[in-house]
KEMIKOL-443898 format. One record per residue (C-alpha): residue in one letter; x, y, z. Coordinates in nm, 4 decimals. Layout:
residues N
<site aa="a" px="X" py="Y" pz="Z"/>
...
//
This chain:
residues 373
<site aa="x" px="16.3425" py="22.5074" pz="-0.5082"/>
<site aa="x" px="16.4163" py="22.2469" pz="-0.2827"/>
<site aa="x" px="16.2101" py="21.9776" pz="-0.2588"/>
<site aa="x" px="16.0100" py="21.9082" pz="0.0493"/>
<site aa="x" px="16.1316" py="21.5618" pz="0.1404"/>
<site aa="x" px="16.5342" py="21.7079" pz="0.2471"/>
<site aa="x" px="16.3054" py="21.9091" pz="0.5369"/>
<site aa="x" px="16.1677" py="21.5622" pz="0.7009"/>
<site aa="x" px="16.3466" py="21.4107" pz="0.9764"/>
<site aa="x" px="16.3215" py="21.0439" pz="1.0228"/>
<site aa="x" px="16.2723" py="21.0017" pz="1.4054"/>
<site aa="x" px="16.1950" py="20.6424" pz="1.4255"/>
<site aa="x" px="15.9488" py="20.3627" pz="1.3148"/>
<site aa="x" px="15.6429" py="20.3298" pz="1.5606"/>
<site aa="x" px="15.4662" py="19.9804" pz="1.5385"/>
<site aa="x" px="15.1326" py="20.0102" pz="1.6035"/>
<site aa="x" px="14.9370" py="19.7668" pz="1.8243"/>
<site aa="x" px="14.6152" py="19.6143" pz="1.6316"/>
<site aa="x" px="14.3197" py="19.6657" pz="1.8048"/>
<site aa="x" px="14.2422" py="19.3146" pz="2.0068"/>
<site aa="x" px="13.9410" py="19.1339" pz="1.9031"/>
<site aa="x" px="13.7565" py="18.9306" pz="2.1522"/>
<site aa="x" px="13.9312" py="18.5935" pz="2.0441"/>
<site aa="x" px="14.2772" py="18.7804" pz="2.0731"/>
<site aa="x" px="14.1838" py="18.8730" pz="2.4386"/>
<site aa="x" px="14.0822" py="18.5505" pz="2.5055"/>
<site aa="x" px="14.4424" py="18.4024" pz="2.3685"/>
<site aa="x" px="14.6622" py="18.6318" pz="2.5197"/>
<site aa="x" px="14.5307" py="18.8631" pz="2.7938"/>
<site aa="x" px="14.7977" py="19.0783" pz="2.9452"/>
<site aa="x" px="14.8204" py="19.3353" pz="3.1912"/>
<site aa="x" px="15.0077" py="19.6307" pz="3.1137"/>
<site aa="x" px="15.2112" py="19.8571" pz="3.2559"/>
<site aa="x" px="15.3915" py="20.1464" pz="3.1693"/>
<site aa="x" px="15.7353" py="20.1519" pz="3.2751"/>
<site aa="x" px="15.8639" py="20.5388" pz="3.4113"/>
<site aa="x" px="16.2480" py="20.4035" pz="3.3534"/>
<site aa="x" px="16.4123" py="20.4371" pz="3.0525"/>
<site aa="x" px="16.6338" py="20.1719" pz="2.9048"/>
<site aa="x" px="16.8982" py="20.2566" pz="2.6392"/>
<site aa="x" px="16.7461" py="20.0259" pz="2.3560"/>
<site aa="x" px="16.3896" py="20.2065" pz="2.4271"/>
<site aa="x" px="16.4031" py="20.5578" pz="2.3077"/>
<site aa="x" px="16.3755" py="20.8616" pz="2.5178"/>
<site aa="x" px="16.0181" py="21.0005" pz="2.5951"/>
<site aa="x" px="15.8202" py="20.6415" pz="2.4874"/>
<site aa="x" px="15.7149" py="20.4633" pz="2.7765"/>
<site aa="x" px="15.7832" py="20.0876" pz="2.7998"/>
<site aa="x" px="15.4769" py="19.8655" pz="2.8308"/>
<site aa="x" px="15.5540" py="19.5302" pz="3.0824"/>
<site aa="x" px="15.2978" py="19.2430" pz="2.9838"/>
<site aa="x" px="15.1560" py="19.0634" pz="3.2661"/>
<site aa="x" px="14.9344" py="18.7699" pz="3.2234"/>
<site aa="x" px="14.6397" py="18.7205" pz="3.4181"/>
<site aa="x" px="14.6597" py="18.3421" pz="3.4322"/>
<site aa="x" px="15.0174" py="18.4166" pz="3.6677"/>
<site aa="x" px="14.8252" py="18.6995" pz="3.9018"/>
<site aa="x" px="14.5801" py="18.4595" pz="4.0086"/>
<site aa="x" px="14.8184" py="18.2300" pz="4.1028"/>
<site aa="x" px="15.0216" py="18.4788" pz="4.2235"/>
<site aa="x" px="14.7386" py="18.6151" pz="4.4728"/>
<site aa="x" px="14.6374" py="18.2260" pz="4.5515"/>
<site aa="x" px="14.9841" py="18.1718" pz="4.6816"/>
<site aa="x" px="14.9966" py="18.5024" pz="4.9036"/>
<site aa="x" px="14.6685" py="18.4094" pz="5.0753"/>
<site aa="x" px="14.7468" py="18.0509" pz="5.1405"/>
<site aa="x" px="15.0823" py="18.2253" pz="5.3383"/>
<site aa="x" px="14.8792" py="18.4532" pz="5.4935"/>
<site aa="x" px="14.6080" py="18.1664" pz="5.6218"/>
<site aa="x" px="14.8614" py="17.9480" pz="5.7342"/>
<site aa="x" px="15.0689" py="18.2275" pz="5.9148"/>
<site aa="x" px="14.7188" py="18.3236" pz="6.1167"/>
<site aa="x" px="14.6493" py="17.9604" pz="6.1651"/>
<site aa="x" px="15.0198" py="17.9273" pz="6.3106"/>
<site aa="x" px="14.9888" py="18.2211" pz="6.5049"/>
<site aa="x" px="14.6591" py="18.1369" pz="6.6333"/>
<site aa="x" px="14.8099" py="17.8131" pz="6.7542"/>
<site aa="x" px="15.0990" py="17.9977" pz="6.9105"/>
<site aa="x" px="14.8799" py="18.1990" pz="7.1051"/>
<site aa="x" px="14.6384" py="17.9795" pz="7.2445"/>
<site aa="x" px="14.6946" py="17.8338" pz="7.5867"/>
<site aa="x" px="14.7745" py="17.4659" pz="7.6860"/>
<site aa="x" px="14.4981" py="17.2230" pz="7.8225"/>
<site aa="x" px="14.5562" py="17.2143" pz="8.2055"/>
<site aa="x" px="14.6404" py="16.8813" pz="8.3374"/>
<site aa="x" px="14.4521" py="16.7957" pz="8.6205"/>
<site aa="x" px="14.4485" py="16.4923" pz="8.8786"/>
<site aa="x" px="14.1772" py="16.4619" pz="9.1858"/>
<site aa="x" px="14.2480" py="16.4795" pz="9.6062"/>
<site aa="x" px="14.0711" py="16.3067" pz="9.8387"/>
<site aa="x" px="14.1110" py="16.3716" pz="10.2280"/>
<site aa="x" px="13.8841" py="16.2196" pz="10.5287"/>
<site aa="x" px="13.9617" py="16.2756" pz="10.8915"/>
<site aa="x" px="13.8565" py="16.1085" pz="11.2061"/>
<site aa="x" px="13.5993" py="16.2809" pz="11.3067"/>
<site aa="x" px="13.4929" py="16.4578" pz="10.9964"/>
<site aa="x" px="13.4608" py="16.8419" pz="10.9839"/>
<site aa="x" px="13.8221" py="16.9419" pz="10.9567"/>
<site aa="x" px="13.9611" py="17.2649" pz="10.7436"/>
<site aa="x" px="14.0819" py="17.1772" pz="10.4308"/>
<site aa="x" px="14.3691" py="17.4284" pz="10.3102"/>
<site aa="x" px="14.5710" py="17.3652" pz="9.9731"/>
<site aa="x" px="14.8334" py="17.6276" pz="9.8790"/>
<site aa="x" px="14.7283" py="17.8742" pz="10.1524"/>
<site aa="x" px="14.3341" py="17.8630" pz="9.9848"/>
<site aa="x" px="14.0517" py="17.7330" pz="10.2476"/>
<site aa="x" px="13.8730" py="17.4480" pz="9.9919"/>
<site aa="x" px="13.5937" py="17.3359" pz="10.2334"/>
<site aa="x" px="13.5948" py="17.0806" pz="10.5615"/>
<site aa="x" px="13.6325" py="16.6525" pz="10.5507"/>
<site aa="x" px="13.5226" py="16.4598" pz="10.4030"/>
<site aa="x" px="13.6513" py="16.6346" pz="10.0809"/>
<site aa="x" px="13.7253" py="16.5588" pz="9.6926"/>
<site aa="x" px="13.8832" py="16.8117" pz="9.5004"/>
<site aa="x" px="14.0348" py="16.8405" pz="9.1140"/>
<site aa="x" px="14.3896" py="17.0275" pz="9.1105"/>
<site aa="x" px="14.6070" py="17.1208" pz="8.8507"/>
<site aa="x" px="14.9030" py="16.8742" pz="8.8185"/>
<site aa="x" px="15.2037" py="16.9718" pz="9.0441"/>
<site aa="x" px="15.3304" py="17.0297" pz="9.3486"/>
<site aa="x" px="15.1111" py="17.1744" pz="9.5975"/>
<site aa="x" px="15.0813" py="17.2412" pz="9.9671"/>
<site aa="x" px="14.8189" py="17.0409" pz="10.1824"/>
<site aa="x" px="14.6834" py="17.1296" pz="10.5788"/>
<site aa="x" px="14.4320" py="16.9892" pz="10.7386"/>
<site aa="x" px="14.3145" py="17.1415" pz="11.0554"/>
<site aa="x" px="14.1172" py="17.0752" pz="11.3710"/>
<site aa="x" px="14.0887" py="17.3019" pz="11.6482"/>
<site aa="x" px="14.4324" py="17.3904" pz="11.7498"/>
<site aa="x" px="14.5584" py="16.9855" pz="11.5703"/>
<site aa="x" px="14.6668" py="17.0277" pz="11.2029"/>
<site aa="x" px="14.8671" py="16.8347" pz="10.9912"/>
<site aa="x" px="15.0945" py="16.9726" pz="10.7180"/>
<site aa="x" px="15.2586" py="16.8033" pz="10.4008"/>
<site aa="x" px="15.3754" py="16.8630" pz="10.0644"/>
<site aa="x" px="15.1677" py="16.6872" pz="9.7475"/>
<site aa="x" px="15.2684" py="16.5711" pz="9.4409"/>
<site aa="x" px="14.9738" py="16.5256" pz="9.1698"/>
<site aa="x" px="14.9617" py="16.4052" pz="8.8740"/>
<site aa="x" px="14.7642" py="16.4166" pz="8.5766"/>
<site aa="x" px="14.4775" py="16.1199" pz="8.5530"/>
<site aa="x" px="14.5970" py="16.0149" pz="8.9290"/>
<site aa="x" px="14.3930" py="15.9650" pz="9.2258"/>
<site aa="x" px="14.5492" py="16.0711" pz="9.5925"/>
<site aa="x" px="14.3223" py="15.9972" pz="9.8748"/>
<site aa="x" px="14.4543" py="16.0698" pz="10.2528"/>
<site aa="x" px="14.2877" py="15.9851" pz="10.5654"/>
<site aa="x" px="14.3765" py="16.1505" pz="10.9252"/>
<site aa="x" px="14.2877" py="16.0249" pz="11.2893"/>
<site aa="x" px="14.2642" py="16.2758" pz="11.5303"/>
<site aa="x" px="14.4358" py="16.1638" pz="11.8546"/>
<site aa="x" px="14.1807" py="16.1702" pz="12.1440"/>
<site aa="x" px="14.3523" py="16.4353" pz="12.3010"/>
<site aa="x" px="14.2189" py="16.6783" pz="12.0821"/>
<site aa="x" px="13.8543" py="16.6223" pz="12.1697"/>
<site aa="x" px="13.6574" py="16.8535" pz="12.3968"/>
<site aa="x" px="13.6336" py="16.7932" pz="12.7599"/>
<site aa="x" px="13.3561" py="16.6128" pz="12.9112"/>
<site aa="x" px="13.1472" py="16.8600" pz="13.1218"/>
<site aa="x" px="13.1596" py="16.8076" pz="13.4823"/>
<site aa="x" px="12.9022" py="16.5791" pz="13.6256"/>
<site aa="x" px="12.6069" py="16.7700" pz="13.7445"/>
<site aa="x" px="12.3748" py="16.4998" pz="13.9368"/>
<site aa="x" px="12.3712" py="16.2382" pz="14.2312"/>
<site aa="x" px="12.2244" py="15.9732" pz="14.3642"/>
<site aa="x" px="11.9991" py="15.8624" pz="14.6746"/>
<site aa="x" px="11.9985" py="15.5839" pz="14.8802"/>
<site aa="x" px="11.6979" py="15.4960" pz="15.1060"/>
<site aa="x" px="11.6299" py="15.2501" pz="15.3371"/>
<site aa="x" px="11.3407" py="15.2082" pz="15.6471"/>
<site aa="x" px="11.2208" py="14.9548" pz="15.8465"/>
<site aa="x" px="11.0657" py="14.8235" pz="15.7921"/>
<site aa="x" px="11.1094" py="14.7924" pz="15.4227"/>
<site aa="x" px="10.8253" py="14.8701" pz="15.2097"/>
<site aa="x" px="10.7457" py="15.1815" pz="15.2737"/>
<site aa="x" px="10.6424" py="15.4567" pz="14.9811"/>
<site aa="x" px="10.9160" py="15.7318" pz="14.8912"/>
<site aa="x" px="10.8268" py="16.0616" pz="14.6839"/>
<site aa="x" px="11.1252" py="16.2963" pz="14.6258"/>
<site aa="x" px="11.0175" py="16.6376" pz="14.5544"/>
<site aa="x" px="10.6627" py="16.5163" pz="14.5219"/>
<site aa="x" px="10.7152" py="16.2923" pz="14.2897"/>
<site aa="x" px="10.6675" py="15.8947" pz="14.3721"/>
<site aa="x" px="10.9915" py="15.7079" pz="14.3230"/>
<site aa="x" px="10.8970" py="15.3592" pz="14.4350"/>
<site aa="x" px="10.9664" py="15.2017" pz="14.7848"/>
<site aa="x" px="11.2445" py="15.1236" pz="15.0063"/>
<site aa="x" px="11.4756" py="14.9836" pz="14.9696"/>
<site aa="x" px="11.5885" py="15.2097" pz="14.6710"/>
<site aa="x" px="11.8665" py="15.3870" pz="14.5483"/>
<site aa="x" px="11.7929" py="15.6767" pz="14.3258"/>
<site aa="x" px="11.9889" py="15.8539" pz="14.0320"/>
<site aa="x" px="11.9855" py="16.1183" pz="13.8255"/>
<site aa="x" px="11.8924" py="16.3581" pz="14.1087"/>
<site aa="x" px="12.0202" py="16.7279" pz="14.0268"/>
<site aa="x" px="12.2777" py="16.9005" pz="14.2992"/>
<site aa="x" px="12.1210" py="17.0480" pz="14.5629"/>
<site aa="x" px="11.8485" py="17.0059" pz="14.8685"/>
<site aa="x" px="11.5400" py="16.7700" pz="14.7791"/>
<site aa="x" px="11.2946" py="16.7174" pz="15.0164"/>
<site aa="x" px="11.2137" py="16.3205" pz="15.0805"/>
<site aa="x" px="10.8687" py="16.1733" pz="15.1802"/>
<site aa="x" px="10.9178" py="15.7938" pz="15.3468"/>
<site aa="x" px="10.5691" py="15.6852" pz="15.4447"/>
<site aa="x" px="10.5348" py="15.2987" pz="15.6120"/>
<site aa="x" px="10.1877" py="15.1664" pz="15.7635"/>
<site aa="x" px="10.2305" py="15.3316" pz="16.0617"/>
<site aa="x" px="10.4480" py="15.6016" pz="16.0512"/>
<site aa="x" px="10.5640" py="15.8422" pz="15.8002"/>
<site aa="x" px="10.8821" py="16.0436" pz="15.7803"/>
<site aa="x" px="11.0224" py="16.4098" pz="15.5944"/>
<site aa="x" px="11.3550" py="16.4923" pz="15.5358"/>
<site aa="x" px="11.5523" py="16.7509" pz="15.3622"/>
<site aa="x" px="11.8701" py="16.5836" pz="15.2273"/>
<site aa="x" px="12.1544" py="16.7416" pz="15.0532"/>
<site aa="x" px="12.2880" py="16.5283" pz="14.7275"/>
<site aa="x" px="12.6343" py="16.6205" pz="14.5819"/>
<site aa="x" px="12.7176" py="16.6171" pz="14.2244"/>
<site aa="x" px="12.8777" py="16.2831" pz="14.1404"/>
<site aa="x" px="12.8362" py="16.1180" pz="14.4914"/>
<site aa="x" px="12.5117" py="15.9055" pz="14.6811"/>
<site aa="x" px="12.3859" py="16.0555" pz="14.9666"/>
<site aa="x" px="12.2206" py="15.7970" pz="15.2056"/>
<site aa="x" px="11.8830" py="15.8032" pz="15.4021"/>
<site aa="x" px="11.7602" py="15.5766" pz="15.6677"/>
<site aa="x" px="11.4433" py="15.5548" pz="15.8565"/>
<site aa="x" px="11.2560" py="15.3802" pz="16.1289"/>
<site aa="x" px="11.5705" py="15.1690" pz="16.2593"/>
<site aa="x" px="11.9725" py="15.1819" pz="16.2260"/>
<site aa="x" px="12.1656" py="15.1746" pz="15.9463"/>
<site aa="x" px="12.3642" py="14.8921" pz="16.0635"/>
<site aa="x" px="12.0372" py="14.6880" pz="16.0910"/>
<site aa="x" px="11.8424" py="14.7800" pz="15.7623"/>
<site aa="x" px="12.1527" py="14.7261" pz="15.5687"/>
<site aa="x" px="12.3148" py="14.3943" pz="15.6902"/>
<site aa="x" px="11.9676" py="14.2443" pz="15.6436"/>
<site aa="x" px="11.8892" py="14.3082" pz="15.2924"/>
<site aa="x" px="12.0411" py="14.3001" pz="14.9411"/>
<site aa="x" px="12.0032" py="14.4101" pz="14.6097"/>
<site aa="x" px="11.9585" py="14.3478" pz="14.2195"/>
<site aa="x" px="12.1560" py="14.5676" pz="13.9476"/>
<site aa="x" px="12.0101" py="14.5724" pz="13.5984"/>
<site aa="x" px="12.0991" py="14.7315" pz="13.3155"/>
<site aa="x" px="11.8696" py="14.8120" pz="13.0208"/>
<site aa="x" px="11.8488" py="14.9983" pz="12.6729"/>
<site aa="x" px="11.5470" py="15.2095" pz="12.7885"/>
<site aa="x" px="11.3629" py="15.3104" pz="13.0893"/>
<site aa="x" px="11.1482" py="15.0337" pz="13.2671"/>
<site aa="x" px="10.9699" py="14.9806" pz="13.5879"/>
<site aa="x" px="11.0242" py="14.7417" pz="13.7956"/>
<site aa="x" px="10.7134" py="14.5539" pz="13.9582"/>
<site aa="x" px="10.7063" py="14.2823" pz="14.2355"/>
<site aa="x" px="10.3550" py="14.1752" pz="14.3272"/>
<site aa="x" px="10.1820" py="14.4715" pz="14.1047"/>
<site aa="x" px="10.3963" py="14.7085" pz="14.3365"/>
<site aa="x" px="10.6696" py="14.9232" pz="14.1969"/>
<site aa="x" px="10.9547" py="14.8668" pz="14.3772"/>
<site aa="x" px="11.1952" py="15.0869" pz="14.1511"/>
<site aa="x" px="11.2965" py="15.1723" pz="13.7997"/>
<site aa="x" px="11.5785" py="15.0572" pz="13.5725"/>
<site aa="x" px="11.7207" py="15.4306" pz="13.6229"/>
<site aa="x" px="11.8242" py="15.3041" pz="14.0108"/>
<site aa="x" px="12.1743" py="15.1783" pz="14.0102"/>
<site aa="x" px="12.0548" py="14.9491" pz="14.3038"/>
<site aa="x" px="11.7121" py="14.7993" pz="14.4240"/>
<site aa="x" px="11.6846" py="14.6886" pz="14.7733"/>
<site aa="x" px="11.5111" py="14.4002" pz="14.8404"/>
<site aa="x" px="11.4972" py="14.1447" pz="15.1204"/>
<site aa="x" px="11.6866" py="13.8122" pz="15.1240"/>
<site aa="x" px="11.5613" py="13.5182" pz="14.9026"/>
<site aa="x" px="11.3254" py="13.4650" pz="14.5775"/>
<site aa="x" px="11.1598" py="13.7233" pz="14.3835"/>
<site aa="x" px="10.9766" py="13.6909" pz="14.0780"/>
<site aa="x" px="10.9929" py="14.0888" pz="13.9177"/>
<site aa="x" px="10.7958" py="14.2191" pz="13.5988"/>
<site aa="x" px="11.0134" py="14.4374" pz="13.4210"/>
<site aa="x" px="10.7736" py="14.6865" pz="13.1912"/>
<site aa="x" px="10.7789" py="14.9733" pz="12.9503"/>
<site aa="x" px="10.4856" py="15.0541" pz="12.7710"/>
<site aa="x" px="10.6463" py="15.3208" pz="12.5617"/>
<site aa="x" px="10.8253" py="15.0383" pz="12.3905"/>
<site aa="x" px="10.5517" py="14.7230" pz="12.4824"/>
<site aa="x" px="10.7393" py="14.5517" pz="12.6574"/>
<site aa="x" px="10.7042" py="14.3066" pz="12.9095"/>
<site aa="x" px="10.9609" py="14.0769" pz="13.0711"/>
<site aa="x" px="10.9269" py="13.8583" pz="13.4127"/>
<site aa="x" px="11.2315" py="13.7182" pz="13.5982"/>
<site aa="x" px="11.3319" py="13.5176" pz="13.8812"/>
<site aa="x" px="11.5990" py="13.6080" pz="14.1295"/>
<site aa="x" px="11.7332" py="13.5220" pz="14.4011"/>
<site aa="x" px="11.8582" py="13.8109" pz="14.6681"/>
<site aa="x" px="12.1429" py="13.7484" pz="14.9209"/>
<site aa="x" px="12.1398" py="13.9561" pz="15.1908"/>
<site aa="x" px="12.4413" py="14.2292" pz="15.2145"/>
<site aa="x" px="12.4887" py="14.1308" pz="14.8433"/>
<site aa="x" px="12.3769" py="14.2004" pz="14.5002"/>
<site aa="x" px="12.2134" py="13.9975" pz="14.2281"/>
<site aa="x" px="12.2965" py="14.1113" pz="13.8760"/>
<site aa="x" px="11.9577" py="14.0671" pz="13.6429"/>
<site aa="x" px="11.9985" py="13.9702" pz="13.2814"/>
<site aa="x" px="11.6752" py="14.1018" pz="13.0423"/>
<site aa="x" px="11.6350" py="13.9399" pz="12.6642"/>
<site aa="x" px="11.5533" py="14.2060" pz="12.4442"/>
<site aa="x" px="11.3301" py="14.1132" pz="12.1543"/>
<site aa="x" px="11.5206" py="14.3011" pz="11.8045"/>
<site aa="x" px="11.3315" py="14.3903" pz="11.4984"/>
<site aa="x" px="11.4433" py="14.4219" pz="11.1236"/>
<site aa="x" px="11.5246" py="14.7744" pz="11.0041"/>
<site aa="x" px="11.5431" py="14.8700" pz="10.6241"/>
<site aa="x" px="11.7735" py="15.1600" pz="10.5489"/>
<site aa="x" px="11.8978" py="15.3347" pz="10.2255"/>
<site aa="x" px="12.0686" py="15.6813" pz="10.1330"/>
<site aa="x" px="12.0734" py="15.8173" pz="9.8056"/>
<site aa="x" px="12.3184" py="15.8117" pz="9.6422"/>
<site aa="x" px="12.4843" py="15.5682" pz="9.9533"/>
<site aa="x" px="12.6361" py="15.6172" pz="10.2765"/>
<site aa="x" px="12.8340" py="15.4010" pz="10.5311"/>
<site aa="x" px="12.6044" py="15.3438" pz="10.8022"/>
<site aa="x" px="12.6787" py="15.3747" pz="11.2015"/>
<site aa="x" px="12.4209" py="15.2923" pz="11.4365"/>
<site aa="x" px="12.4829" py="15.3468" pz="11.8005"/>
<site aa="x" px="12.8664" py="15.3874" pz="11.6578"/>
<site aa="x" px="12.9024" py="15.0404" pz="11.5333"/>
<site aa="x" px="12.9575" py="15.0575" pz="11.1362"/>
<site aa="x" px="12.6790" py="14.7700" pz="10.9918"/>
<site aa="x" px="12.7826" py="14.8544" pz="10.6479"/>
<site aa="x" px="12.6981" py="15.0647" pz="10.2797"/>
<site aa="x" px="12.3347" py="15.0975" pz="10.2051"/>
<site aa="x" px="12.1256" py="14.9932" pz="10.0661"/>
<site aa="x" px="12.0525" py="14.7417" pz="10.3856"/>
<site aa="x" px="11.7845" py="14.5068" pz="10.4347"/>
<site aa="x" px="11.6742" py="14.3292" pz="10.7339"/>
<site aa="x" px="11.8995" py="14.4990" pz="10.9332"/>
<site aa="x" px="11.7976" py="14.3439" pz="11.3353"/>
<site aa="x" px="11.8276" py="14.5533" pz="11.5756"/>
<site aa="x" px="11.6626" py="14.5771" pz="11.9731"/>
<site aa="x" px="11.3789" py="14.7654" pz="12.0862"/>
<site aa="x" px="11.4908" py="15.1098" pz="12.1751"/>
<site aa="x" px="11.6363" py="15.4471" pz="12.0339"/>
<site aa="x" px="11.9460" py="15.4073" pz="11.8315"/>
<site aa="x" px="12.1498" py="15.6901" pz="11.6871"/>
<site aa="x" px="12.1791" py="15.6185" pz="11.2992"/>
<site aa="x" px="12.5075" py="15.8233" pz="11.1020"/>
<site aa="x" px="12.4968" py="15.8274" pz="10.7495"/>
<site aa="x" px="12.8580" py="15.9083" pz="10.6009"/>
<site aa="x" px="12.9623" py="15.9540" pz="10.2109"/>
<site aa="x" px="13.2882" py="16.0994" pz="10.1037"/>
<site aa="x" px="13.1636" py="16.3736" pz="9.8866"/>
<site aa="x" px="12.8631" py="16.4860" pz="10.0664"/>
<site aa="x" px="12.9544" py="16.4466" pz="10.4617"/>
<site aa="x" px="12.7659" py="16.3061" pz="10.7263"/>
<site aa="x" px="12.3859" py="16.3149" pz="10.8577"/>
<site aa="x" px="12.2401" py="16.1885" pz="11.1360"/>
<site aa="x" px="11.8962" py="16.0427" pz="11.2458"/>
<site aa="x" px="11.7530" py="15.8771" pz="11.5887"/>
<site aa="x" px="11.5351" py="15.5685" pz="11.5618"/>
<site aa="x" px="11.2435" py="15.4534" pz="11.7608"/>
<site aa="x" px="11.2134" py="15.0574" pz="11.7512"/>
<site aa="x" px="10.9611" py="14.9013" pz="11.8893"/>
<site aa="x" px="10.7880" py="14.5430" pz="11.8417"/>
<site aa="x" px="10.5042" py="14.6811" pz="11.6348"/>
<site aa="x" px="10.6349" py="14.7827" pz="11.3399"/>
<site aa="x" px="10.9684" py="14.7182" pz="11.1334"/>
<site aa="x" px="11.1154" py="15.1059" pz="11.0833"/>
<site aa="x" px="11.1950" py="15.2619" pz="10.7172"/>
<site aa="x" px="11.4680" py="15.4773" pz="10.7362"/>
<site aa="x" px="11.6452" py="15.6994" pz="10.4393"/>
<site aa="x" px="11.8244" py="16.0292" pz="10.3458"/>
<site aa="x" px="11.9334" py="16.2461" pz="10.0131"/>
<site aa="x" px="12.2526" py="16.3057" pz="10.0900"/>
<site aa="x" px="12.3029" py="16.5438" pz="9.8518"/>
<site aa="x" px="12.0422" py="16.8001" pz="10.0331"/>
<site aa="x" px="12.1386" py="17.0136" pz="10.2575"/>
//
């Protein structure tokens, strides 16, 4: 009988693994992994178990998502775009109100102040059929201002004179004249302003009285004489000229005799003592002149002027009557009875303008928010 132990086939020795405890785990913690390869020292059919520890995993995945933050942090600073560099433009013009074009875009009218992206860049300015062209450079941080006169030629034509005047003498002098109904004063007188056309004349003395219809042309004096020749009425008297900022009468023995809107005022040869008076404006001036005859005698007013205060917000240039008197805020600012034209001008926010009544009463306030439209 043979005995049992010939029948058993040694295939190997198989270690076994002792159960972990808790404190082995702690020690040595592994991952494992079965290998499907088979190695020659390993034999067939038992898998190979790869030991991975965890400590080395967690620094392994630590590493991967620092690379993978820094690689989005790289690529996010790839992608994004580049600050734009900037630089400002200013352009003014002379008068303001000009098109403003840069690189074929309109941008608005002078005055103008624009930011653009550094560069070169294309610049017109334009006025009616005027405009001037020219290549820009700007530059980051940089300031460019430009400032264009237009020549004169470019502004719009004066419309043709429309009025006339009327010159009226009688004798003897003295006598009343009404044009169109209305009282005008007394001869001698000239008269302007007159429209173009027919105008019927009234010259009424102490004993007679006289109508006409007389014909004035547009720019010219037409001439009227009454009671005696012309030769006569005009070698025997002169005249005074005057020239004032508003419309007075003018008064000779509580008569009115004419108006500072007459280019000339007949009167007779030798001394006159003449009230010159507006009450829109209270004034009140007298003067003595002497009157040559076939000549005139130029008269010389003194025009009282009164402080003005003017501001702008948030300032302006100031122009009054065209004259620039400086940037506001101004104080004390004299100026004579009358209306004056007041511009206000800024860079940014154009121009505005205002008319101003000065009289002796008061001393005017004047002031504008530019920035309103």
């Amino acid at each position: 009988m043979t005995s049992d132990s010939a029948h058993v086939k040694t295939v190997g020795s198989v270690r076994t693994k002792p159960v972990p405890t808790p404190e082995t785990e702690r020690d040595d913690a592994t991952f494992e992994f079965a290998s499907e390869t088979n190695p020659a020292e390993v034999s067939p059919g038992i898998p190979v178990v790869i030991k991975v520890r965890k400590r080395a995993m967690i620094a392994i995945g630590l590493t991967l998502a620092i690379l993978g933050a820094a690689g989005a942090v790289a690529a996010a600073l790839t992608l994004r775009p580049a600050p734009t560099l900037t630089g400002s433009l200013s352009v003014e013009t002379d008068p303001p109100g000009s098109e403003v074009r840069v690189d074929d875009a309109v941008r608005g009218t002078t005055p103008l102040t624009l930011s653009l992206p550094e560069g070169a860049h294309r610049l017109v300015v334009q006025r009616g059929s005027s405009s001037k062209q020219m290549n820009i450079e700007v530059s980051s941080g940089v300031s460019k201002a430009y400032h264009i006169e237009w020549a004169e030629t470019s502004a719009p034509a004066r419309p043709p004179v429309q009025t006339g005047s009327l010159s009226v003498v009688s004798d003897p002098a003295g006598s009343a004249v009404t044009v169109d109904g209305t009282a005008r004063g007394q001869t001698p007188l000239t008269i302007g302003g007159l429209s173009a056309g027919r105008h019927q004349v009234t010259v009424k003395g102490e004993t007679a009285s006289y109508q006409r219809s007389v014909q004035v042309e547009a720019g010219a004096t037409a001439s009227l004489v009454v009671g005696g020749t012309p030769a006569t009425a005009s070698a025997s008297w002169g005249w005074i000229t005057l020239q004032a900022p508003f419309s007075m009468q003018v008064v000779e023995d509580g008569r009115v005799i004419g108006t500072s809107e007459i280019s000339r005022i007949m009167l007779p040869p030798g001394g006159h003592e003449l009230d010159f008076i507006s009450e829109q404006f209270n004034f009140r001036q007298s003067v003595k002149v002497v009157v040559s005859a076939g000549r005139g005698a130029p008269v010389s007013l003194t025009i009282p002027r009164v402080a003005m205060n003017i501001n702008a917000l948030p300032w302006a240039q100031v122009f009054v009557d065209g004259t620039l008197i400086g940037d506001t805020p101004l104080a004390n600012v004299e100026q004579p009875i009358g209306d004056h034209e007041i511009v206000f001008r800024h860079p940014q926010f154009g121009e505005k303008r205002q008319m101003a009544r000065v009289t002796p009463k008061d001393s005017p306030r004047i002031s504008v928010d530019m920035r309103s439209r």
